[in-house]
Backbone atoms as SQL, in Angstrom:
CREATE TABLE atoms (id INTEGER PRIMARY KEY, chain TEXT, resi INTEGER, resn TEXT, atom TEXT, x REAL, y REAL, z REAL);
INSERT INTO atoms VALUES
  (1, 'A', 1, 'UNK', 'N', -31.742, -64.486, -50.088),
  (2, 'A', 1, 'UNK', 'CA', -32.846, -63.600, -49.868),
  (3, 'A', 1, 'UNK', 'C', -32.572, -62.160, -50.277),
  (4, 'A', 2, 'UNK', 'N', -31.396, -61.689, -51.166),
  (5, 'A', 2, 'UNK', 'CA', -31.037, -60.231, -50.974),
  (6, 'A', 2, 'UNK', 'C', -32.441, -59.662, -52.220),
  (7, 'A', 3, 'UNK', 'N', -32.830, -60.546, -53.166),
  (8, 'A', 3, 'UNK', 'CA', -34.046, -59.999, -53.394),
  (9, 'A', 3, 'UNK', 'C', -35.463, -60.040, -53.148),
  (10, 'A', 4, 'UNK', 'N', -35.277, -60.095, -52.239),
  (11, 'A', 4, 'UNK', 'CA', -36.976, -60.031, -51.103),
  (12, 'A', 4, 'UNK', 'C', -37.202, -58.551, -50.251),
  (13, 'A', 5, 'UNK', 'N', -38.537, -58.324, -50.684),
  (14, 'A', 5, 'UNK', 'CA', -38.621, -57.739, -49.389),
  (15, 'A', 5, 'UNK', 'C', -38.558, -57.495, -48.210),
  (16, 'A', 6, 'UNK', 'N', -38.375, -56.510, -46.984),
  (17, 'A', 6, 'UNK', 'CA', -38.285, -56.824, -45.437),
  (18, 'A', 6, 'UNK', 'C', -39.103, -57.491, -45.053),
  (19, 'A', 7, 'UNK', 'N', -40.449, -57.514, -45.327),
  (20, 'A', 7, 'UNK', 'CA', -41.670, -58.703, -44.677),
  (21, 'A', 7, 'UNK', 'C', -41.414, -59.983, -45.081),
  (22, 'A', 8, 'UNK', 'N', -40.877, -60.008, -46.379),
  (23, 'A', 8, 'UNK', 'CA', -41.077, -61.272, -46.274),
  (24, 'A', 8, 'UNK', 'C', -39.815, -61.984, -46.047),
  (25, 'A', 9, 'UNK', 'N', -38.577, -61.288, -46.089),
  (26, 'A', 9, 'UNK', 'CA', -37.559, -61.988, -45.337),
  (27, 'A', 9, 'UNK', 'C', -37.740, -61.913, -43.830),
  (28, 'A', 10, 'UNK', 'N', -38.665, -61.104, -43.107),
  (29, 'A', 10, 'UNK', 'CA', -38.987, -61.427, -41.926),
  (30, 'A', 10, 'UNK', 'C', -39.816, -62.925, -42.055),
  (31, 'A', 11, 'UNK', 'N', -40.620, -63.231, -42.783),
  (32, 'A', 11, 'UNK', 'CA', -41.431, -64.324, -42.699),
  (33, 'A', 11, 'UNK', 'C', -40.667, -65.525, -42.788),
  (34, 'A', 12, 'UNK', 'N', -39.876, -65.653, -44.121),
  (35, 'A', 12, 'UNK', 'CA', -38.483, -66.349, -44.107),
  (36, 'A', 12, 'UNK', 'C', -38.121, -66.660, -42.829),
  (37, 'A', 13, 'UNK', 'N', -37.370, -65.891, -41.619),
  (38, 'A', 13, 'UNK', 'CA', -36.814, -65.782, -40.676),
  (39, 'A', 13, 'UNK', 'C', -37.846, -66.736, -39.711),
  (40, 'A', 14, 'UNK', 'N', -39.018, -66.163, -39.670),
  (41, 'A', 14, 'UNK', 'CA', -39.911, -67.003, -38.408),
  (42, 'A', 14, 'UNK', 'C', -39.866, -68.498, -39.039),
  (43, 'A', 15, 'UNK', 'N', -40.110, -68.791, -40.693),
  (44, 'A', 15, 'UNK', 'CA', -40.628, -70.281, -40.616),
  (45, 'A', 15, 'UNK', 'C', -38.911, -70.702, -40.311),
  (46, 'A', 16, 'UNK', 'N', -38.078, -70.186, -40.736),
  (47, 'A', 16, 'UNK', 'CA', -36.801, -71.132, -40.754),
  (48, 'A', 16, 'UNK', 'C', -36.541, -71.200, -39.252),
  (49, 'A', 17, 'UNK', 'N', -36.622, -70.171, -37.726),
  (50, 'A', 17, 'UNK', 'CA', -36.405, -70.560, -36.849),
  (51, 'A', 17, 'UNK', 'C', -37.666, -71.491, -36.270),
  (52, 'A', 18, 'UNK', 'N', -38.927, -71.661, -36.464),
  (53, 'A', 18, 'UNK', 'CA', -39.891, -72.840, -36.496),
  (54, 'A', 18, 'UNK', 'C', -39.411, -73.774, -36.810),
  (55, 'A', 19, 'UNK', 'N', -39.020, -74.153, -37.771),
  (56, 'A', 19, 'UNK', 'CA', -38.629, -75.451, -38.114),
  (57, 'A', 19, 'UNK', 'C', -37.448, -75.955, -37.883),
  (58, 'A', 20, 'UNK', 'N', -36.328, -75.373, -37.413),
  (59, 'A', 20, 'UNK', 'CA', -34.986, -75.541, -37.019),
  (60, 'A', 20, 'UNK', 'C', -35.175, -76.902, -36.354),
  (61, 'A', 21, 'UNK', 'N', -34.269, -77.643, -35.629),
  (62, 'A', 21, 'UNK', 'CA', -34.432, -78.767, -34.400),
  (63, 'A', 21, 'UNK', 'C', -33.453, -77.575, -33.514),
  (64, 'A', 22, 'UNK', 'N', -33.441, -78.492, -32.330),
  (65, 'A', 22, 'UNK', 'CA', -32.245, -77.218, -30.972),
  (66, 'A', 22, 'UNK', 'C', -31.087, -78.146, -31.697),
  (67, 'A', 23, 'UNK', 'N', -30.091, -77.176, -31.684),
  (68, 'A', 23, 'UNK', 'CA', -28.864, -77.041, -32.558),
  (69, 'A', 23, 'UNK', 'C', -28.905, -77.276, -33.651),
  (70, 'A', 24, 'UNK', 'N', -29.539, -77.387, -34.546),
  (71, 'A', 24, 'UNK', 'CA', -29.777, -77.058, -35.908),
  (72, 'A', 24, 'UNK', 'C', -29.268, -76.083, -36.258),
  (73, 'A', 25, 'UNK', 'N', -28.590, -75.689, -37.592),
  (74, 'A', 25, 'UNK', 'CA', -28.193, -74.185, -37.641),
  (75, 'A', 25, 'UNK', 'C', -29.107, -73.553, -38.640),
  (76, 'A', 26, 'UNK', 'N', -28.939, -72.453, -38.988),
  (77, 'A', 26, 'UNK', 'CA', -29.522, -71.463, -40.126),
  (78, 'A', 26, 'UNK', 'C', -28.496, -70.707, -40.136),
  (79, 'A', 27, 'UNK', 'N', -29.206, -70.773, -42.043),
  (80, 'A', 27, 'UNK', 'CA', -28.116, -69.933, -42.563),
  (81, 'A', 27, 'UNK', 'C', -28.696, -69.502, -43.822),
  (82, 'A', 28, 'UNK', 'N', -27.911, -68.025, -44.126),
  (83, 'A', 28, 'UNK', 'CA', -28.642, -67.145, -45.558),
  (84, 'A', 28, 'UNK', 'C', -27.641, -66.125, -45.724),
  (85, 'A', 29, 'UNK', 'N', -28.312, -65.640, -46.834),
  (86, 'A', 29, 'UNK', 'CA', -27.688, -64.490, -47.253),
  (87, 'A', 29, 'UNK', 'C', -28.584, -63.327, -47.372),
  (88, 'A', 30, 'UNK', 'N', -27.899, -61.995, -47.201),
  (89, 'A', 30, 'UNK', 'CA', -28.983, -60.869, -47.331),
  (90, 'A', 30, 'UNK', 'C', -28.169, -59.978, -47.526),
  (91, 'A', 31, 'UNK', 'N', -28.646, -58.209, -47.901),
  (92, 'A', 31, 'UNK', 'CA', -28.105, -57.273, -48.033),
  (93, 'A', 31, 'UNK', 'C', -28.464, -56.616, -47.208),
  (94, 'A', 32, 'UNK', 'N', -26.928, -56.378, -46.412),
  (95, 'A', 32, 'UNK', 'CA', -27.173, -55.229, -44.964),
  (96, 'A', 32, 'UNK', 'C', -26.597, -53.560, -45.118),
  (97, 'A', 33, 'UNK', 'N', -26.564, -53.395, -44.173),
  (98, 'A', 33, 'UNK', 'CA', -25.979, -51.735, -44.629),
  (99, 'A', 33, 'UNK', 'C', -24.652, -51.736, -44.883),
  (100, 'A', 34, 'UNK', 'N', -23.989, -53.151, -44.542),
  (101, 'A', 34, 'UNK', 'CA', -22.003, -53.280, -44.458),
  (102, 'A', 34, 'UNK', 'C', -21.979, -53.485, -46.161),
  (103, 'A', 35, 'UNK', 'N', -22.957, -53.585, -46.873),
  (104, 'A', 35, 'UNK', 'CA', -23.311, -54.354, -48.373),
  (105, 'A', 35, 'UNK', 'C', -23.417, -53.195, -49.084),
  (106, 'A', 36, 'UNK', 'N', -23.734, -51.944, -48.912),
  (107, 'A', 36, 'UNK', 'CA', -23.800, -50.797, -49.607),
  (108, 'A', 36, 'UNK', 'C', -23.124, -49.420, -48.934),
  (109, 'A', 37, 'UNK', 'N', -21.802, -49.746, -49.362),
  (110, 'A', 37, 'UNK', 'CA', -20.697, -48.382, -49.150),
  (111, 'A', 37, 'UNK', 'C', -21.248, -47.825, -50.587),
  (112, 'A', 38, 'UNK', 'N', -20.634, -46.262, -50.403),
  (113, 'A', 38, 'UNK', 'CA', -20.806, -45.620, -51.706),
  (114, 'A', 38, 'UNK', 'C', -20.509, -46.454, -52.973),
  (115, 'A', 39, 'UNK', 'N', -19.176, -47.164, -53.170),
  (116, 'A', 39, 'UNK', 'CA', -18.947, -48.416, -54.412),
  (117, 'A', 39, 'UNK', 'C', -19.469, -48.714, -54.647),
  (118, 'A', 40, 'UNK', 'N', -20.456, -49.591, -53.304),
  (119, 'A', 40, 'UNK', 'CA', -21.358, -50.408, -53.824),
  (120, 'A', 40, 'UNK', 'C', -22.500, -49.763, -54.780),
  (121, 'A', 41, 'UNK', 'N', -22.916, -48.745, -54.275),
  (122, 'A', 41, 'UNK', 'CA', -24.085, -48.053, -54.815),
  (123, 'A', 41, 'UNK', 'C', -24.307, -47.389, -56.283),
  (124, 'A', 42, 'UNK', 'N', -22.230, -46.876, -56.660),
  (125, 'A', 42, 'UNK', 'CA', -22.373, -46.742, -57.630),
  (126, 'A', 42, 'UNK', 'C', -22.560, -47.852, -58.495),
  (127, 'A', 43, 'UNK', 'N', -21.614, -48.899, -58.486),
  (128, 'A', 43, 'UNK', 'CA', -22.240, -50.148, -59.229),
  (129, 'A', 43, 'UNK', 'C', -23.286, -50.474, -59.011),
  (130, 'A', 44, 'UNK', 'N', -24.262, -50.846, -58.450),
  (131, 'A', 44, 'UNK', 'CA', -25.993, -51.036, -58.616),
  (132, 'A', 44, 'UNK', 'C', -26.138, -49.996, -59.493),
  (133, 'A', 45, 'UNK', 'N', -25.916, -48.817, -59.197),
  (134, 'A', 45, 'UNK', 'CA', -26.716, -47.473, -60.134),
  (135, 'A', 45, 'UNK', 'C', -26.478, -47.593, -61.534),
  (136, 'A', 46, 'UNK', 'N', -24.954, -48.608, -61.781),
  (137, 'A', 46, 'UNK', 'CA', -24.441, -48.612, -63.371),
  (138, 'A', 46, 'UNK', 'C', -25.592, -50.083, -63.512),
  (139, 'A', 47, 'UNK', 'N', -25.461, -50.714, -63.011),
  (140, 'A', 47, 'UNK', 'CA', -25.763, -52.525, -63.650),
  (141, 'A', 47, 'UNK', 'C', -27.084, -52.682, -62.880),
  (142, 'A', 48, 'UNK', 'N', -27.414, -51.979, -62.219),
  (143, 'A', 48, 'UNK', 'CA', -29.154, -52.447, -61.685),
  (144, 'A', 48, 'UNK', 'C', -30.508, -51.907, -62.019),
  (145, 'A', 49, 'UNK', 'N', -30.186, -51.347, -63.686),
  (146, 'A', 49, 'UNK', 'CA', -31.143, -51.373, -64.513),
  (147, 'A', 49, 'UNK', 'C', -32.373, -52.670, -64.301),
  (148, 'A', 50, 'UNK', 'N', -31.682, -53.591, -65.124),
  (149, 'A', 50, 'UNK', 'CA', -32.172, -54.840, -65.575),
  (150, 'A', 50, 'UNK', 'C', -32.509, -55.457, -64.244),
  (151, 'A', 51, 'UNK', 'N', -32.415, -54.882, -62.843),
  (152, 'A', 51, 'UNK', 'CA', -32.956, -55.931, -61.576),
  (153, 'A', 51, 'UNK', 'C', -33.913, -55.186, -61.269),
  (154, 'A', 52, 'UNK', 'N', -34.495, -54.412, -61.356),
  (155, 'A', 52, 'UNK', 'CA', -35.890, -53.553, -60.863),
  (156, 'A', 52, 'UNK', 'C', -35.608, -53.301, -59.180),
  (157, 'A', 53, 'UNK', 'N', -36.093, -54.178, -58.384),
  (158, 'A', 53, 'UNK', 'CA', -36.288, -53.802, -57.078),
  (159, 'A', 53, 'UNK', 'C', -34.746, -54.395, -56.347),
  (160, 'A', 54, 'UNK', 'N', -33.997, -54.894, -56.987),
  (161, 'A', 54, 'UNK', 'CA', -33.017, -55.846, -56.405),
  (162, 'A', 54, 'UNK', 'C', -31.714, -54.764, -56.157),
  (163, 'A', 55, 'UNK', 'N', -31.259, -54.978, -55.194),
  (164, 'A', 55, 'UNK', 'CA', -31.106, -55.674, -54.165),
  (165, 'A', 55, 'UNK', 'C', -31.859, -54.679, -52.790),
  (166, 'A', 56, 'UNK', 'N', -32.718, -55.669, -51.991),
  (167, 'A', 56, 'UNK', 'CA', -33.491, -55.177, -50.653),
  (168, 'A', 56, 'UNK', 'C', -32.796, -55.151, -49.805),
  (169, 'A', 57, 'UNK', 'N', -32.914, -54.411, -48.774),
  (170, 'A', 57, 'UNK', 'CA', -31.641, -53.723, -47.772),
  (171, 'A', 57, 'UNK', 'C', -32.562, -54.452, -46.671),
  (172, 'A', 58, 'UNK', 'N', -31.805, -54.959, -45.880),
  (173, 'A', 58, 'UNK', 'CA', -32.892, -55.462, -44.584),
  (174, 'A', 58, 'UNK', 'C', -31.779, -55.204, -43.194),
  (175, 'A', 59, 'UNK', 'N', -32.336, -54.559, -42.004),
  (176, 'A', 59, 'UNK', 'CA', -31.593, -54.060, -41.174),
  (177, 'A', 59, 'UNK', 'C', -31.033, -55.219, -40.590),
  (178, 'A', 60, 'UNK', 'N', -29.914, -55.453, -40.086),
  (179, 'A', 60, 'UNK', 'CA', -28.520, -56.035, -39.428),
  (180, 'A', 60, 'UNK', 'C', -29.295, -56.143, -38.141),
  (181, 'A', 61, 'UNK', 'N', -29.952, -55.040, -37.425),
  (182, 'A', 61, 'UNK', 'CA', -30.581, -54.891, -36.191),
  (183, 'A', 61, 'UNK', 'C', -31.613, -55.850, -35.995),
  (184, 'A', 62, 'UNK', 'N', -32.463, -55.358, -37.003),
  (185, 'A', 62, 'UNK', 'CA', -34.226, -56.056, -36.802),
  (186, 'A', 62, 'UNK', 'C', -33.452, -57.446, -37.038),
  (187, 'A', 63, 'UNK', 'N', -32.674, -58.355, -37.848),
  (188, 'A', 63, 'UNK', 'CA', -32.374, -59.833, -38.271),
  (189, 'A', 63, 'UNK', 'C', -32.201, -60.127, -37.193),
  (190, 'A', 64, 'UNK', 'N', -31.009, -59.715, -36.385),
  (191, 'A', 64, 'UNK', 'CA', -30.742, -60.232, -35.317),
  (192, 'A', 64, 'UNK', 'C', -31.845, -60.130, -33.986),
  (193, 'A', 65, 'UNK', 'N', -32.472, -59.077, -34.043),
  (194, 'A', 65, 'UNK', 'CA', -33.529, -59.519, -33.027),
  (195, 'A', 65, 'UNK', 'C', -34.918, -60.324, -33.254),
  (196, 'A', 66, 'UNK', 'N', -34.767, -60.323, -34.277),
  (197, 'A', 66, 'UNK', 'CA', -36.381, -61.386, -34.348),
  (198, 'A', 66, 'UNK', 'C', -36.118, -62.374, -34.142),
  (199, 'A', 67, 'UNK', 'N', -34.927, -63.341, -34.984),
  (200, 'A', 67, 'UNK', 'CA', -34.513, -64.930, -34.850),
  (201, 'A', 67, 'UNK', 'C', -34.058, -64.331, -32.873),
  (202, 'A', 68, 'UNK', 'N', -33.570, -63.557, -32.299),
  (203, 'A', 68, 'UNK', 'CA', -33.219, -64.125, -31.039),
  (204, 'A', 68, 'UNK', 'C', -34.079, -64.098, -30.356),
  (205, 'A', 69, 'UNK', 'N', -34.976, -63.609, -30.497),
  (206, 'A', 69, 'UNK', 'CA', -36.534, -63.876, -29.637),
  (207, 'A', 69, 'UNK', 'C', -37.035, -64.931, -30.078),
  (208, 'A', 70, 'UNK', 'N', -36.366, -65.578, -30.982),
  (209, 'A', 70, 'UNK', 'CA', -37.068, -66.946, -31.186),
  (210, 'A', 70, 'UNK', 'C', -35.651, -68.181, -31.008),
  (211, 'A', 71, 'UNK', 'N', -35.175, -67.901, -29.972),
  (212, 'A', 71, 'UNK', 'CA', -34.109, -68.607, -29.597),
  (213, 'A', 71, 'UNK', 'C', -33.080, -69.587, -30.062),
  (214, 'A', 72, 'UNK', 'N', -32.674, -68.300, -31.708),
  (215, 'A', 72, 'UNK', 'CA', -31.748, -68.461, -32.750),
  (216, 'A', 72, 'UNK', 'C', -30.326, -67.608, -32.086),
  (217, 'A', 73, 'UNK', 'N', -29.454, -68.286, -31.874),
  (218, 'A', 73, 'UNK', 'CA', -28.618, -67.520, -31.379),
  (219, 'A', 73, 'UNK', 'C', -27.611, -67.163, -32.494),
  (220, 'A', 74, 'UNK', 'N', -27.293, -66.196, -32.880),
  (221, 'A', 74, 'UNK', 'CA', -26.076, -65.534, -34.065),
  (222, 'A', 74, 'UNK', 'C', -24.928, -65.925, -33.410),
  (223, 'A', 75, 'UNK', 'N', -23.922, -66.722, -34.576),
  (224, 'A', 75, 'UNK', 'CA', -22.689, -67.093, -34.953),
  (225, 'A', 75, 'UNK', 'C', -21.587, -66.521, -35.152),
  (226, 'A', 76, 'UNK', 'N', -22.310, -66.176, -36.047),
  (227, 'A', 76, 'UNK', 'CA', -20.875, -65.102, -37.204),
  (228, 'A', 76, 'UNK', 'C', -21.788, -64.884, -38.359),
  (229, 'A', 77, 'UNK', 'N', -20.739, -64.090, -39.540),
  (230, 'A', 77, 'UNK', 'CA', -21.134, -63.703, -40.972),
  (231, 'A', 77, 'UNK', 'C', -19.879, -63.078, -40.984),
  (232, 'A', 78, 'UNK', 'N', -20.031, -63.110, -42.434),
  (233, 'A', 78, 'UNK', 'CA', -18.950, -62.676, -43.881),
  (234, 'A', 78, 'UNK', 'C', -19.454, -62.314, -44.707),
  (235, 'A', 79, 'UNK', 'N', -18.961, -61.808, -45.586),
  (236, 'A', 79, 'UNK', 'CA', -18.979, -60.853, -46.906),
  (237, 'A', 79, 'UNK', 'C', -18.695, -61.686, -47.880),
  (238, 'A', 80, 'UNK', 'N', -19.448, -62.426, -49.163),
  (239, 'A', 80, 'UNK', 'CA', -19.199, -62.836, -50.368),
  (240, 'A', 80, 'UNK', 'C', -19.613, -61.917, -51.485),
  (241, 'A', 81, 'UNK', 'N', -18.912, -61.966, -52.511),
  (242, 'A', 81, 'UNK', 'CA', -19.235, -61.252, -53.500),
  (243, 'A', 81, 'UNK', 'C', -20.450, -61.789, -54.422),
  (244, 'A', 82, 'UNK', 'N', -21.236, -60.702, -54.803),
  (245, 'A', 82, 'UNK', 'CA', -22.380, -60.442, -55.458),
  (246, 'A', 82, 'UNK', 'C', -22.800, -59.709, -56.505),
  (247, 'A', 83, 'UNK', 'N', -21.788, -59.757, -58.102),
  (248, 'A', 83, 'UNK', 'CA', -21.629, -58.658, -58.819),
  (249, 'A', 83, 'UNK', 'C', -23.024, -58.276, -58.972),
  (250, 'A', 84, 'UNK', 'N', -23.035, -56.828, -59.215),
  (251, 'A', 84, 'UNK', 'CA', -22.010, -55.833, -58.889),
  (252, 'A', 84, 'UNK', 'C', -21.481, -56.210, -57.563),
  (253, 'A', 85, 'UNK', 'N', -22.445, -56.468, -56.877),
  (254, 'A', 85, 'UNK', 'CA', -21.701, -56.149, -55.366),
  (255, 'A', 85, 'UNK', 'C', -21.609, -56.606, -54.243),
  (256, 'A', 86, 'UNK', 'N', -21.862, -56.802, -53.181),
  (257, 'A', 86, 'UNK', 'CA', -21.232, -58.447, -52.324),
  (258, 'A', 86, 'UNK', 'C', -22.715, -58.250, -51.219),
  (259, 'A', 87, 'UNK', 'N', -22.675, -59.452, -50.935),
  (260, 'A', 87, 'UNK', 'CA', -23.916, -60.120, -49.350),
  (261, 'A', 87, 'UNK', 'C', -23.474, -60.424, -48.408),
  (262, 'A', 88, 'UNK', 'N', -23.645, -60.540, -47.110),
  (263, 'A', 88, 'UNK', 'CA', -23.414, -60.972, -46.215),
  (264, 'A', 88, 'UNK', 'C', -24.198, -62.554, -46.171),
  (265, 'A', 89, 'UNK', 'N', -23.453, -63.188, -45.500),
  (266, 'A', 89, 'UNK', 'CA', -23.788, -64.838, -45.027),
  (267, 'A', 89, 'UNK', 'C', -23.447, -64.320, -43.548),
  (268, 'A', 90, 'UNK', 'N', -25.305, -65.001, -42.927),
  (269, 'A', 90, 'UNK', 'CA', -25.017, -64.706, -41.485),
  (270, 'A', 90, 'UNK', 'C', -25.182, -66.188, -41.355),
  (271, 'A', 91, 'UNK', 'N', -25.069, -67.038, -40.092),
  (272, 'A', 91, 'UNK', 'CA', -25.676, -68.094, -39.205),
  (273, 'A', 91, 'UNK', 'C', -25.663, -67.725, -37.723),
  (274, 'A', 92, 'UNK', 'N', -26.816, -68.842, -37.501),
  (275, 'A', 92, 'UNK', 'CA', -27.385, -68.983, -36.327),
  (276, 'A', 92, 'UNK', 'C', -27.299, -70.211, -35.896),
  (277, 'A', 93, 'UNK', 'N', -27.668, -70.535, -34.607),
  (278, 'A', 93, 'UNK', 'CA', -27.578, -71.831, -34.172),
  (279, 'A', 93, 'UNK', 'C', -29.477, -71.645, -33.343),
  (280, 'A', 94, 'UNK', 'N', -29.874, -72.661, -33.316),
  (281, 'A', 94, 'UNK', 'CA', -31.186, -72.757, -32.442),
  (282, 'A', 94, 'UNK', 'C', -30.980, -73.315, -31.226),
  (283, 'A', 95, 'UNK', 'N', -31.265, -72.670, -29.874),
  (284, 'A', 95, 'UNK', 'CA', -31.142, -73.249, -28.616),
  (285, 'A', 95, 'UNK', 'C', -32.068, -72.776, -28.080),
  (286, 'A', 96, 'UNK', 'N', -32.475, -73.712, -26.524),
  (287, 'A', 96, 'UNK', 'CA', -33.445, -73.835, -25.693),
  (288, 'A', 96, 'UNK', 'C', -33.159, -72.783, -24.789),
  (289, 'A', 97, 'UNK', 'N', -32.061, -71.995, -24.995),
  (290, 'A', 97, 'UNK', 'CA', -31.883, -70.908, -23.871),
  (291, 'A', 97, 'UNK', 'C', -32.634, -69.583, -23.026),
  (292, 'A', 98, 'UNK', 'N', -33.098, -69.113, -24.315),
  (293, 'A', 98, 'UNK', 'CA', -34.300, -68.243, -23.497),
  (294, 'A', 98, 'UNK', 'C', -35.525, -69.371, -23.027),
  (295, 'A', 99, 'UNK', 'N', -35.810, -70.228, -23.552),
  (296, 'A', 99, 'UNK', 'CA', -37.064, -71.288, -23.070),
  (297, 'A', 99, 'UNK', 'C', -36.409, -71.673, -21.336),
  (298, 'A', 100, 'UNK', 'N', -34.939, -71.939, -21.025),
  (299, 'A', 100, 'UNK', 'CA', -34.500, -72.465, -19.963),
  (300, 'A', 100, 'UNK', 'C', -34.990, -71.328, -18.741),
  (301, 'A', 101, 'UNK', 'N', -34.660, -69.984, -18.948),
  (302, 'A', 101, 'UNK', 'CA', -34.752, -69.015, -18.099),
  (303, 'A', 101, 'UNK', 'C', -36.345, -68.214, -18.028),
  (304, 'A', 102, 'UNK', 'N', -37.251, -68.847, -19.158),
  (305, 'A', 102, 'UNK', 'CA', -38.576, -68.164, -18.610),
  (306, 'A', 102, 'UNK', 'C', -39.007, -68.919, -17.254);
């Protein structure tokens, strides 16, 4: 998803925790703010002519709170490379947990 917009990797986010099963996982890639140190930025600025809008920055914050209001619970993530410059891979797991305590 690192070339999508924030809406619609929010939209992304709702159908994939919809459709999950409970413990099902999810999983993606995106560009967070850990994805653009100054390096990073100068390489986009040399080689991201030819991508127009690419790569979309989507907050670390808002990801994690939308899937957890929809009772995606976060895993982990890592850093893979993305010349120029690298993405994060987050996962989630889907559980009944906030559903248990309303």
């Amino acid at each position: 998803m690192p070339g999508q917009p924030s809406l619609v990797m929010c939209r992304y986010f709702e159908e994939m925790a919809r459709m999950v099963r409970t413990d099902g996982k999810i999983v993606f890639d995106m560009v967070t703010e850990g994805c653009l140190n100054d390096v990073m930025l100068k390489n986009w600025f040399i080689a991201g002519a030819g991508y127009q809008h690419y790569p979309c920055l989507m907050s670390k914050q808002l990801a994690l709170d939308l899937l957890s209001r929809r009772d995606c619970a976060f895993v982990g993530s890592f850093f893979v490379p993305m010349k120029p410059g690298k993405l994060s891979v987050w996962r989630f797991v889907k559980s009944n947990f906030n559903r248990e305590i309303r």
